[in-house]
N, C-alpha and C positions, 0 to 999 in steps of 0.2 A: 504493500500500500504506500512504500514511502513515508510512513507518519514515524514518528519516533515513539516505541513501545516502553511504557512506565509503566512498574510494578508498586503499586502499595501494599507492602506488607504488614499486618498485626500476627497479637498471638489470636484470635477466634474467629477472624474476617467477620466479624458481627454489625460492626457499628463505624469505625474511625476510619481502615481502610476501605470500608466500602461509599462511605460518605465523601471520601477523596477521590475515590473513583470515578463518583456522580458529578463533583464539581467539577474534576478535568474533563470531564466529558462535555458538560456544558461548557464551559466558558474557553476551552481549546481544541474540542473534537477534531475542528480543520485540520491542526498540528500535530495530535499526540493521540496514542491509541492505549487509552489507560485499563489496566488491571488490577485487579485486586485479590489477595490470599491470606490464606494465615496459615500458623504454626498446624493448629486443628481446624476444621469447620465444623464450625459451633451454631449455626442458623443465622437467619438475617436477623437482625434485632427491629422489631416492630416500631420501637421510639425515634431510632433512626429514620424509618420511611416516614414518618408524620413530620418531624424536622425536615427532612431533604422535600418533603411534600410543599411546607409554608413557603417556602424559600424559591420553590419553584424549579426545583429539580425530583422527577420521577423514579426512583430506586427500587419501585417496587416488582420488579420481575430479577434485580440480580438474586443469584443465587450463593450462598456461603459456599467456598473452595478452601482447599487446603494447597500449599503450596507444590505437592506433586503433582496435581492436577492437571 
């Protein structure tokens, strides 16, 4: 694709790097092709999609991964 691939890493992919995911995606998609993992996949954390929600960014179809994925 040409975009430059970032990985956000946590330890549950739950909540922080998935919400960083969402933002690179909005505010750079042109640029950058963002991902997100963790240590475990611990599920998407619910509180996160209603924040990424107000804000105006949609999260609610990723799914929690783990970094071998």
């Amino acid at each position: 694709s040409g975009k430059l691939k970032i990985l956000f890493l946590c330890t549950a992919n739950s909540c922080r790097s998935q919400m960083a995911e969402g933002w690179a995606q909005q505010l750079k998609g042109n640029f950058i092709e963002p991902y997100s993992a963790g240590i475990i996949a611990q599920g998407l954390n619910r509180s996160a999609v209603t924040v990424m929600q107000k804000g105006g960014v949609d999260i609610s179809h990723h799914s929690s991964k783990d970094v071998g994925s």
